[in-house]
Legacy VTK file of the C-alpha trace (Angstrom):
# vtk DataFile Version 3.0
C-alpha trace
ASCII
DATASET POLYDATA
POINTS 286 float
-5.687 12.106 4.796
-2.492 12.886 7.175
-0.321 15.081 6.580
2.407 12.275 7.637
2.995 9.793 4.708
2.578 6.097 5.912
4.237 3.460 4.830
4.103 -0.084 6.636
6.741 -3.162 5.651
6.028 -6.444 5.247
8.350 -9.833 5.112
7.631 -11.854 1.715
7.405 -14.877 3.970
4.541 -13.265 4.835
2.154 -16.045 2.868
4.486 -18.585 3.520
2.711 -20.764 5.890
-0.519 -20.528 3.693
0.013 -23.562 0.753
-2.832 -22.881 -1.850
-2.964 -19.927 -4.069
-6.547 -19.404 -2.859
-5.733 -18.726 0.969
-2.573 -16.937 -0.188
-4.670 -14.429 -2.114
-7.325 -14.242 0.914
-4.293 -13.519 3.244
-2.895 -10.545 1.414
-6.394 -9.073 0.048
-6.994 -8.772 3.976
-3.498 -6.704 3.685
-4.319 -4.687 1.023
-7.799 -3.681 2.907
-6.217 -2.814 6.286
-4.062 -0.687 4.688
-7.001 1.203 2.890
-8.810 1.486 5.793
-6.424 3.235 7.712
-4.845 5.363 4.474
-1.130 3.538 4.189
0.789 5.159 1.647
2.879 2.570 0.802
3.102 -0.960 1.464
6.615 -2.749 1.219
7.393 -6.230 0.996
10.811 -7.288 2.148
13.054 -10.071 1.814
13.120 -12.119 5.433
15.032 -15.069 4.221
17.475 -16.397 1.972
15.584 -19.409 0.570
15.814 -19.037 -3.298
11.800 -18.772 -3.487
11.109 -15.427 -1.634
11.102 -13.848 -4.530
8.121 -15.650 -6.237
6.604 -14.844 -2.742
7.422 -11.151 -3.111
6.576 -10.441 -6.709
2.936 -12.579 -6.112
1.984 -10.189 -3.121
3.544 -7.379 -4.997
1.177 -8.280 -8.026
-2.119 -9.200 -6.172
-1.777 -6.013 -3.942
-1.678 -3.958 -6.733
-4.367 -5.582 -8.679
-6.546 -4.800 -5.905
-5.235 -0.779 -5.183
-6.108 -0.479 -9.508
-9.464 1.129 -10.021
-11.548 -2.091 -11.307
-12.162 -0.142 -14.400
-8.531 -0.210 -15.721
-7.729 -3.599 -14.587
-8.317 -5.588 -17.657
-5.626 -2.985 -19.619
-3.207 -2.975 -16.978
-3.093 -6.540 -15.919
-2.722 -9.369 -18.872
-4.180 -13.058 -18.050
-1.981 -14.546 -15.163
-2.411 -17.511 -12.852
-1.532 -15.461 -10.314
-5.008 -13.734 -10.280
-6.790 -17.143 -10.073
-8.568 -16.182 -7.284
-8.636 -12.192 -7.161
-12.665 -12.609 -7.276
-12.527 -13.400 -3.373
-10.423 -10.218 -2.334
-12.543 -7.581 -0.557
-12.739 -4.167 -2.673
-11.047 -1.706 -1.191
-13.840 1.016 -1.859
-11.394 4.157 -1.268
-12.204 7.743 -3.165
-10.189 6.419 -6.398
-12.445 3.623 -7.336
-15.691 4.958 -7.910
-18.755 3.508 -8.919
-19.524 5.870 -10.870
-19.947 4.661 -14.890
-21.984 7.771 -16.456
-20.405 11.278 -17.924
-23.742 12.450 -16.772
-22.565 12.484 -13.695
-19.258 13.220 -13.453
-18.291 16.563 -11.549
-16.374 19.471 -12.655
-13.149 19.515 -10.928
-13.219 15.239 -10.450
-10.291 13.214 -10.028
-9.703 9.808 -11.901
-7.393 7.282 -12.068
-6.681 7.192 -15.650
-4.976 4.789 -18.591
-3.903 6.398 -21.561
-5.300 4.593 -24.533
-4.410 6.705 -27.962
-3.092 9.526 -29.423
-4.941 11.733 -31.634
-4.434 15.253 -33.516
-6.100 16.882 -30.635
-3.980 15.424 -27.712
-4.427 11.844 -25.846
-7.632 9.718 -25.379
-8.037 8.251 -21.802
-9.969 5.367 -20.312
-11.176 7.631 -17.038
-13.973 4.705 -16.760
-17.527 6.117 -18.245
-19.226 5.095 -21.604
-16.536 7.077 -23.636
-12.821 8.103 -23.625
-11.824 11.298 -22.707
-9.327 13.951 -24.328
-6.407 15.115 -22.289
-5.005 18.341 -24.552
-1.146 19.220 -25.059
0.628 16.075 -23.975
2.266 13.172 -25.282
2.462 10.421 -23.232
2.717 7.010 -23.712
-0.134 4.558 -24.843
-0.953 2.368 -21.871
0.669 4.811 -19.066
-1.374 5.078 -16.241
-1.633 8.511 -14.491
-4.000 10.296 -12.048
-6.000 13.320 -14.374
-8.706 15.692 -12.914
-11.878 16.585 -14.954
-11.267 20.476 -16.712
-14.367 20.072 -19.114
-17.342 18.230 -19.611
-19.707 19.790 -21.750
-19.505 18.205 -25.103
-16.055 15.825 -25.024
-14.955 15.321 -21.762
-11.708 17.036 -20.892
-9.190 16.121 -18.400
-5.808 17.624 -17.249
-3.048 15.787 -15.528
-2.622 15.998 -12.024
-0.337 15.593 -8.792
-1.246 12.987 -6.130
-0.242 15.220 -3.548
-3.194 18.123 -4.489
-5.899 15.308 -4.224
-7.250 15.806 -0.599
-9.121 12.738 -0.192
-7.272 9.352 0.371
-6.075 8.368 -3.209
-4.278 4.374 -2.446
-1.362 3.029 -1.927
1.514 2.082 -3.392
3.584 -1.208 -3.740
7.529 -1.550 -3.242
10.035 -4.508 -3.033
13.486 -4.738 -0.708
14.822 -7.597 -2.021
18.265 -7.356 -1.093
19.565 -10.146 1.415
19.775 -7.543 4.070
16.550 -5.795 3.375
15.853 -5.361 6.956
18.747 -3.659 7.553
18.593 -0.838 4.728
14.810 -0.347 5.798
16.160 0.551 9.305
19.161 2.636 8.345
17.025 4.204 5.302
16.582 8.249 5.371
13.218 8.317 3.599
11.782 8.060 6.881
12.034 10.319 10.115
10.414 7.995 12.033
10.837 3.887 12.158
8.273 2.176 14.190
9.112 -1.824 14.840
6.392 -4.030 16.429
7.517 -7.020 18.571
5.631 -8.720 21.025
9.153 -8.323 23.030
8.802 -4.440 22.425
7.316 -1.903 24.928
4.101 -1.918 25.832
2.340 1.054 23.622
0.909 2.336 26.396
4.158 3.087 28.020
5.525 5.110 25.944
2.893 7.098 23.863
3.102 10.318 25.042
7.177 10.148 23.474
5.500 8.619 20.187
3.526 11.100 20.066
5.627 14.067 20.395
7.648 12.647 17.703
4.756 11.559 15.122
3.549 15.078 15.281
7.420 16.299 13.967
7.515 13.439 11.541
6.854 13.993 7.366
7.436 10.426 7.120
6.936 6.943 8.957
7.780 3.278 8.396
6.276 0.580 10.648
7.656 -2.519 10.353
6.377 -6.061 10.623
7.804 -9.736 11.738
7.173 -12.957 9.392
5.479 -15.878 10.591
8.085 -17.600 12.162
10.023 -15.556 13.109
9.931 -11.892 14.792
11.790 -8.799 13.816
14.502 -9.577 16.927
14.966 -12.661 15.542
15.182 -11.818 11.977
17.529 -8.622 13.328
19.788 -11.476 15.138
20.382 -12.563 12.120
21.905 -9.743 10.605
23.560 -8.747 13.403
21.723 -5.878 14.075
20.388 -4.175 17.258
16.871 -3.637 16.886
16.165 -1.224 19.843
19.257 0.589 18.534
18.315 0.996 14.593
14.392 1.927 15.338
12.979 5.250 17.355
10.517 2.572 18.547
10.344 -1.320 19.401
6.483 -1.640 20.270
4.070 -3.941 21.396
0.497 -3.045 20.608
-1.358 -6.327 21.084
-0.325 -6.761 25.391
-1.471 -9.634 27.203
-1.747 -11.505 23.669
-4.210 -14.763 24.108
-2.691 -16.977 21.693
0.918 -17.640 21.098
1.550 -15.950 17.782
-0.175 -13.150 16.193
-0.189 -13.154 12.405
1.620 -10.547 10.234
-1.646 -9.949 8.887
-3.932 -9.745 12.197
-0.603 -7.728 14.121
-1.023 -5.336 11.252
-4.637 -4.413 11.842
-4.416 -4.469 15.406
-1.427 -1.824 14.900
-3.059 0.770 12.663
-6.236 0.545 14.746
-4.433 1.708 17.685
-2.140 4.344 16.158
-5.459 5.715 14.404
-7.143 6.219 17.405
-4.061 7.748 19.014
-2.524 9.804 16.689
-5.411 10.325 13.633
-3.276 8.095 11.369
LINES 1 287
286 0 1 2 3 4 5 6 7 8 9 10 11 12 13 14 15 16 17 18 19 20 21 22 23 24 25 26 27 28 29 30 31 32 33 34 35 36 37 38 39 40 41 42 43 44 45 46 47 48 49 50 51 52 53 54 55 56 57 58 59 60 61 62 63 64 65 66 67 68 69 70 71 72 73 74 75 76 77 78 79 80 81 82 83 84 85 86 87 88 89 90 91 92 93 94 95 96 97 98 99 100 101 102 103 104 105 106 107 108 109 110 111 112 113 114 115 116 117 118 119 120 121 122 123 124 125 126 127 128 129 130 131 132 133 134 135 136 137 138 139 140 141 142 143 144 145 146 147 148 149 150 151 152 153 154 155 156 157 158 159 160 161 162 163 164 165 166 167 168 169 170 171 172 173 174 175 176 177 178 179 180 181 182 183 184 185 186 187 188 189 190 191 192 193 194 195 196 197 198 199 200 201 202 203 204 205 206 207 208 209 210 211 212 213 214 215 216 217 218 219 220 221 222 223 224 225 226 227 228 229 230 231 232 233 234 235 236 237 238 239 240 241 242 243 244 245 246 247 248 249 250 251 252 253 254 255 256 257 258 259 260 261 262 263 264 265 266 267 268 269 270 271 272 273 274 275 276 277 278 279 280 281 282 283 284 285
């Protein structure tokens, strides 16, 4: 994993021209897995319209994109029955470092991470669900029933044992995480926000990548922090800046184009977003 943390925003119109549940959930499963592939940090979904039903549209990416970043063995105690999920069986797994396939104690490793759902309290300390035949003990801390947390494995002869532990220490590639802007000028607070050092906009009106990589480059390297950000369907992020009277080129470090010499009209929000992160991954080890 980079030491830059990633974070890539979406519009919640971003299933909009998709009518069935099914293709919906297809369209932002192949979301969820770009962003595994290439080790986003965070994935944001922000309002792009005023229409009274974006945030149904928000909350149902929100929901399925987590569903899929949960390790498969906690999703039946994090996530209750919900039409929503309907059709989570077609979403590709993502297959990162915190969903093993690993079942047995026998072969856990000294020193393991988990993801981790806390299931009771006991004299001893807290049993967790780390995923194997039986729960393990987690000494010294109280912390709520049902609280999911990220543990690493202190014991395993006998009981296991697991200790609680920072995201930040793990050095493999350990998800993503899910975020709504819902605010009618969502775009705008992305662009002015000072969580990140660098703010990346991609437009097929931007600068051709090429152009300008060497400057990207310089200032990727400096940068603790970076949001790319992504047009709807319908409309692109000068259009949807138009809109709230603000100046694109002005309010990000970049306005790029990373699919030049597109053959077809449009490029999905979905397909721009894999072409993107392929590029910058070759470029700059994303």
């Amino acid at each position: 994993m980079g030491k830059n943390k990633l974070a890539v925003a979406i519009p919640a119109s971003v299933i909009s021209d998709t009518p069935h549940l099914r293709e919906k959930t297809s369209k932002i499963g192949l979301i969820g897995r770009a962003a595994a592939i290439f080790r986003v940090n965070e994935i944001i979904v922000y309002r792009d319209e005023s229409q009274a039903n974006q945030q149904p549209q928000a909350d149902l990416i929100v929901t399925l994109l987590r569903y899929m970043e949960t390790p498969q063995y906690l999703r039946k105690r994090l996530f209750k029955l919900d039409p929503r999920l309907k059709y989570v069986g077609i979403v590709p797994p993502l297959r990162t470092p915190h969903h093993p396939l690993n079942k047995k104690i026998a072969n856990l490793k000294l020193g393991e991470y988990r993801e981790a759902v806390v299931t009771a309290a006991t004299p001893d300390g807290m049993l967790v669900d780390i995923g194997v035949e039986a729960p393990a003990l987690m000494r010294g801390r109280h912390i709520a029933v049902g609280k999911r947390l990220t543990v690493k494995v202190a014991k395993i002869d006998g009981r296991v044992e697991v200790q609680t532990a920072n995201r930040e220490e793990i050095p493999e590639y350990w998800g993503y995480e899910v975020a709504q802007v819902m605010e009618n000028d969502a775009l705008s607070r992305l662009l002015l926000s000072r969580n990140f050092d660098l703010k990346v906009a991609t437009s097929k009106k931007g600068v051709n990548f090429r152009d300008v990589a060497e400057k990207l480059a310089q200032k990727w390297e400096k940068a603790s922090s970076i949001l790319l950000l992504f047009g709807s369907p319908k409309k692109g992020l000068y259009e949807l800046a138009s809109e709230l009277e603000i100046n694109l080129d002005a309010q990000a470090d970049f306005v790029l184009n990373t699919i030049p010499e597109q053959g077809t009209e449009t490029v999905r929000t979905e397909e721009a977003l894999l072409a993107t992160l392929a590029v910058l991954n070759v470029q700059f080890d994303v």
